[in-house]
ZAMARGU-4260 file (C-alpha; in steps of 0.2 Angstrom, whole numbers, plus 5000, padded with zeros to 4 digits):
<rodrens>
0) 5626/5645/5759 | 5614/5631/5761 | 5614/5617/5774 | 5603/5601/5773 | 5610/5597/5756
5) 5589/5592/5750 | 5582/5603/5737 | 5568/5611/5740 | 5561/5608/5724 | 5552/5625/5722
10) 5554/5638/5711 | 5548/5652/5725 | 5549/5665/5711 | 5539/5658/5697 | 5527/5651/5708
15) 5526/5669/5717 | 5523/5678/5700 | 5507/5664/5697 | 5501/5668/5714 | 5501/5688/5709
20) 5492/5684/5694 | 5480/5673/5703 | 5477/5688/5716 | 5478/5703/5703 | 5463/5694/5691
25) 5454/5690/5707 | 5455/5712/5713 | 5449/5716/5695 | 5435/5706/5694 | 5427/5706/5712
30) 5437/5720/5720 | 5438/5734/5705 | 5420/5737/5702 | 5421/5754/5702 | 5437/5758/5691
35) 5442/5748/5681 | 5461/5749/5680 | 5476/5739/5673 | 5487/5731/5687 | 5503/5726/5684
40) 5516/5719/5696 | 5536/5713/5695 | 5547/5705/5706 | 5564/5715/5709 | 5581/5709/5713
45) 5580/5719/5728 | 5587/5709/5743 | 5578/5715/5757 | 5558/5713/5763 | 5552/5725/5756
50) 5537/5731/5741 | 5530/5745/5736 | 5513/5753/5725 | 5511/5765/5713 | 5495/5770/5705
55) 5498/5781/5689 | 5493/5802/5689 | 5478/5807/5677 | 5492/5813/5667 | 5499/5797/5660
60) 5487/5790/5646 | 5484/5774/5651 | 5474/5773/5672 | 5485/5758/5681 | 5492/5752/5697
65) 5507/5744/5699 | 5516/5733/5714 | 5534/5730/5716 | 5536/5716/5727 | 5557/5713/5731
70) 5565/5698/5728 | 5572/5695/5746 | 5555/5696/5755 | 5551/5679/5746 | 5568/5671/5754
75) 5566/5682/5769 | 5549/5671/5770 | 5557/5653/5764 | 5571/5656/5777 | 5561/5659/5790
80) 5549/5643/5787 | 5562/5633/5784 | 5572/5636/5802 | 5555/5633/5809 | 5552/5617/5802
85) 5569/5611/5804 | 5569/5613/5822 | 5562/5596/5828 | 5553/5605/5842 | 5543/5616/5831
90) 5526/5606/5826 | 5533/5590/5830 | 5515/5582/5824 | 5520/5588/5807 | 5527/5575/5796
95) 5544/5567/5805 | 5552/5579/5817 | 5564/5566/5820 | 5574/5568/5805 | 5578/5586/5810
100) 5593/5590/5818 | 5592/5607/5824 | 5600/5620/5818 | 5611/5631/5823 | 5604/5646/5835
105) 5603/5663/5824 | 5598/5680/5825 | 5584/5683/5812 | 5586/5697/5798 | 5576/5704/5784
110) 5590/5704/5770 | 5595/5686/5771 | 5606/5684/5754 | 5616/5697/5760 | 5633/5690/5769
115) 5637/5674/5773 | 5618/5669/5780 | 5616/5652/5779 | 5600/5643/5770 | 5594/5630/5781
120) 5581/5616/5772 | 5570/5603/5783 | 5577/5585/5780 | 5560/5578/5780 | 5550/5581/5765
125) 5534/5585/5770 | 5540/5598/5783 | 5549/5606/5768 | 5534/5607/5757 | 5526/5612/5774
130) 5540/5626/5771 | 5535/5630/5757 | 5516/5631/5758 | 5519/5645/5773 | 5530/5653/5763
135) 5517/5656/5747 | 5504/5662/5762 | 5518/5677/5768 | 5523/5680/5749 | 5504/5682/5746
140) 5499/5693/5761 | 5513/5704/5755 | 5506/5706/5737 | 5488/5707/5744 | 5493/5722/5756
145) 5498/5734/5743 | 5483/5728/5733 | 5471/5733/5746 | 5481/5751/5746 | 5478/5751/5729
150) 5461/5747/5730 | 5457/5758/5743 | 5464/5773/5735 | 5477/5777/5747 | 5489/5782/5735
155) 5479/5796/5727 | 5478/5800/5746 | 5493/5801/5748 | 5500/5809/5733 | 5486/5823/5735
160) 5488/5826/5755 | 5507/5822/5757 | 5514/5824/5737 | 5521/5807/5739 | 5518/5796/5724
165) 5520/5780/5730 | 5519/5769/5746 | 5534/5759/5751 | 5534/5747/5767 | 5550/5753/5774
170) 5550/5774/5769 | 5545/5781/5785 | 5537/5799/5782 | 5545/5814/5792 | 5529/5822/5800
175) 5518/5814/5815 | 5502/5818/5808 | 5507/5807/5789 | 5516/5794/5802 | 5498/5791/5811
180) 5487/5791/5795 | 5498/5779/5788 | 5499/5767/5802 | 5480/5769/5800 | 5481/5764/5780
185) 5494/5750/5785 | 5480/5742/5796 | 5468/5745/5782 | 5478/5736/5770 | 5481/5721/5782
190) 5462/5721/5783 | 5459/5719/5767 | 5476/5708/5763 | 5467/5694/5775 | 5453/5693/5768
195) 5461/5692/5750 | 5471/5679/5756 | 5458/5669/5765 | 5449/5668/5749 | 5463/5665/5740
200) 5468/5649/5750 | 5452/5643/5753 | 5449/5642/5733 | 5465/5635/5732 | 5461/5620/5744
205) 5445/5618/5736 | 5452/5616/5720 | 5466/5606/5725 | 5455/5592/5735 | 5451/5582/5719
210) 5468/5582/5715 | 5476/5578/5730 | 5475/5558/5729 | 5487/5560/5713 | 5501/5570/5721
215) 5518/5564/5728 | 5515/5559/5747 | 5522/5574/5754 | 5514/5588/5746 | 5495/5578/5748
220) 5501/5577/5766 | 5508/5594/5769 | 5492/5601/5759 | 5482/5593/5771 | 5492/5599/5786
225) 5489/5618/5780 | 5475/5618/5770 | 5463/5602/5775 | 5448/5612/5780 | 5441/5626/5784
230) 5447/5630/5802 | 5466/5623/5797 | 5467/5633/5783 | 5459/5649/5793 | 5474/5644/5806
235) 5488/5640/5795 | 5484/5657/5787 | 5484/5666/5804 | 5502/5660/5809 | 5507/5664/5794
240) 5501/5682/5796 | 5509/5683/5816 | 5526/5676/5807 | 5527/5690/5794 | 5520/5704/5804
245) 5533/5699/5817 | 5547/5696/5807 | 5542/5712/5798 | 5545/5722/5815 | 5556/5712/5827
250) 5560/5726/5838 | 5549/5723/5853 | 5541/5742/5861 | 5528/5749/5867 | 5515/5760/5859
255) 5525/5777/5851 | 5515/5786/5837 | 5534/5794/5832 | 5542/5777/5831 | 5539/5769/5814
260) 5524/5766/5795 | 5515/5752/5804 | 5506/5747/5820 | 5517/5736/5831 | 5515/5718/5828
265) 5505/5714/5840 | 5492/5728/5838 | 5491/5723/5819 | 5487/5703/5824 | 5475/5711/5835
270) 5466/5721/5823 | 5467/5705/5810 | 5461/5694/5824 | 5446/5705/5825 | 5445/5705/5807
275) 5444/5685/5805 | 5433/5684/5819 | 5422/5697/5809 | 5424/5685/5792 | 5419/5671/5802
280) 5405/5678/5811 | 5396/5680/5792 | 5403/5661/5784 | 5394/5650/5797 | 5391/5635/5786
285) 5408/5632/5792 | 5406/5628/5808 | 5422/5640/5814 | 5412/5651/5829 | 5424/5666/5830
290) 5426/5663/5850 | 5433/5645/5846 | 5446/5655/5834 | 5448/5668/5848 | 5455/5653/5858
295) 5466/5645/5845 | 5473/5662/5840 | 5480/5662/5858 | 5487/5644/5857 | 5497/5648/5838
300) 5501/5665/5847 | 5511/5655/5858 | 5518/5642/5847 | 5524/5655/5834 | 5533/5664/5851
305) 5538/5648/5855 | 5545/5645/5837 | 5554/5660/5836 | 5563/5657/5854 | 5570/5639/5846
310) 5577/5649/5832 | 5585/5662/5840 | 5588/5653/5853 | 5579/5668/5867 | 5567/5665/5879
315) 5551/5666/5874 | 5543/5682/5873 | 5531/5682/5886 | 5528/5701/5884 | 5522/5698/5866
320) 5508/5682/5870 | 5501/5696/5884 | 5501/5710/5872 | 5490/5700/5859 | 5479/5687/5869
325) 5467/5692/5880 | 5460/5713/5881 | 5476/5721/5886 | 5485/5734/5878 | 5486/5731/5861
330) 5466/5727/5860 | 5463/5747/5867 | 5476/5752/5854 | 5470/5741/5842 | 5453/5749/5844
335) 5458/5768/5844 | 5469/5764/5826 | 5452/5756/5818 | 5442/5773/5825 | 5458/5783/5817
340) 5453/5773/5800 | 5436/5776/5799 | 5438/5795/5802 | 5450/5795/5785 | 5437/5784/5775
345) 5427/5799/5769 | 5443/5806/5762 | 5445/5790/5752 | 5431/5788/5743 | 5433/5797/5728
350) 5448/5788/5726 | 5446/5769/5729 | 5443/5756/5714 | 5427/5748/5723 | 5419/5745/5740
355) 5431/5745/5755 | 5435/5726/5755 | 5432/5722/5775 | 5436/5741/5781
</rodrens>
């Protein structure tokens, strides 16, 4: 069901399949350098968040890798975004709030086309394309995460310690010890998913800029809300990543190396804030100093908690802000999952298709 009767005017699927082929040329030129290996990719009808990689076995006679990304994490993404900027006191500077009426409060699930889960669509138009834009980031980081397991090898590591043949996002493993090196390789793959996508938007607005004088209004405004220079896009990609890494895993609990595949949420935006901070530290003809992002990444912390509180209509989650500003908890756990990493690097080294991409 759909409320706000205004098309979005986006096919997320088509445009989701040209990002993928975007990303996957960009692996197997600069990322690939060591094996060359085809890499193919499809969208499923699956309705939940949820992809998965594969990486063929010496036996098959022809070396690829393969991403399976489901259809419902695209919508999962869109409906999100959309119940942001519909709320008139979500980023009320973008476009004109005052044409949102909000919504209705709802709790937030990862299998929207299931049931009667309504579609909300911003009235204004350039927070819709605002929508949008954020919704390609998430869509992207997905695809780019099971690239970098991909490229890293940890399938072959997988397969050959565990005699699993594939990685999906939601199959928790029985043992301890596979839960702990794959929480590890999760934050391996979100190290090497930002940077992909960092790239990736930063191309994109670099090639967009000459263009953007002959776009309709909305999109050369919402482009230049998300992607107008460097530290916007570094940030717009940042919320993006908190959004998805929180609606990913919206059950809030402490540190448990039993509970689930993937670090808590806020230990992986930790570990990916130390990893922008890293790509920024090394790309200082921008004029970003990682301690200026350090701070902002506190502030759109706060505004995606305070975003999700609107749409759910809870109190904001205090416990989460702490958790991820500052050196608290998740910064020590943060560091002892990065030294859990580097002590499986070795084991991945016969495996991976080039050099470790930010690892």
């Amino acid at each position: 069901m759909v409320e706000n009767s205004a098309d979005p005017n986006a096919d997320l699927h088509a445009a989701a399949l040209l990002s993928f082929e975007h990303l996957a040329r960009f692996a197997a030129e600069s990322l690939y350098t060591e094996k060359q290996r085809e890499i193919d990719f499809c969208l499923t009808a699956s309705t939940h968040l949820n992809a998965f990689a594969y990486a063929s076995t010496d036996q098959e006679p022809t070396p690829y890798d393969f991403i399976a990304v489901c259809g419902g994490a695209i919508w999962t993404a869109f409906d999100l975004f959309n119940r942001v900027f519909a709320h008139p006191g979500n980023f009320p500077h973008v476009g004109n709030a005052a044409l949102e009426t909000a919504p209705s409060p709802t709790n937030l699930t990862t299998n929207v086309l299931a049931g009667n889960h309504k579609i909300i669509l911003p009235r204004c138009p350039i927070r819709r394309v605002c929508a949008v834009l954020f919704t390609e980031i998430c869509t992207n980081l997905l695809f780019a995460h099971e690239l970098t397991h991909l490229q890293q090898g940890h399938l072959e590591f997988v397969r050959e310690t565990y005699g699993q043949n594939h990685i999906d996002e939601r199959d928790a493993p029985e043992s301890i010890e596979f839960r702990r090196n794959r929480q590890a390789l999760e934050m391996a793959a979100d190290t090497g998913a930002v940077r992909i996508v960092i790239e990736w938007a930063c191309r994109k607005a670099a090639f967009l800029h000459p263009q953007l004088q002959s776009l309709p209004e909305e999109v050369r405004v919402a482009r230049t809300t998300a992607f107008g220079n460097f530290e916007t896009t570094i940030n717009s990609v940042s919320l993006a990543l908190y959004m998805h890494y929180r609606n990913f895993d919206n059950e809030w609990q402490w540190w448990n190396a039993d509970a689930a595949t993937h670090p808590l949420p806020a230990m992986r935006m930790v570990a990916s804030i130390f990893n922008i901070q890293a790509i920024l530290a090394t790309h200082t003809e921008h004029g970003y100093e990682p301690e200026r992002f350090l701070k902002n990444s506190d502030k759109i912390i706060a505004k995606a908690e305070e975003a999700f509180a609107l749409i759910t209509g809870e109190p904001v989650n205090d416990k989460m802000i702490k958790s991820v500003a500052g050196t608290r908890l998740s910064t020590d756990e943060a560091i002892l999952l990065r030294s859990h990493w580097a002590s499986l690097k070795p084991s991945l080294r016969q495996y991976r298709r080039g050099p470790i991409y930010g690892g």
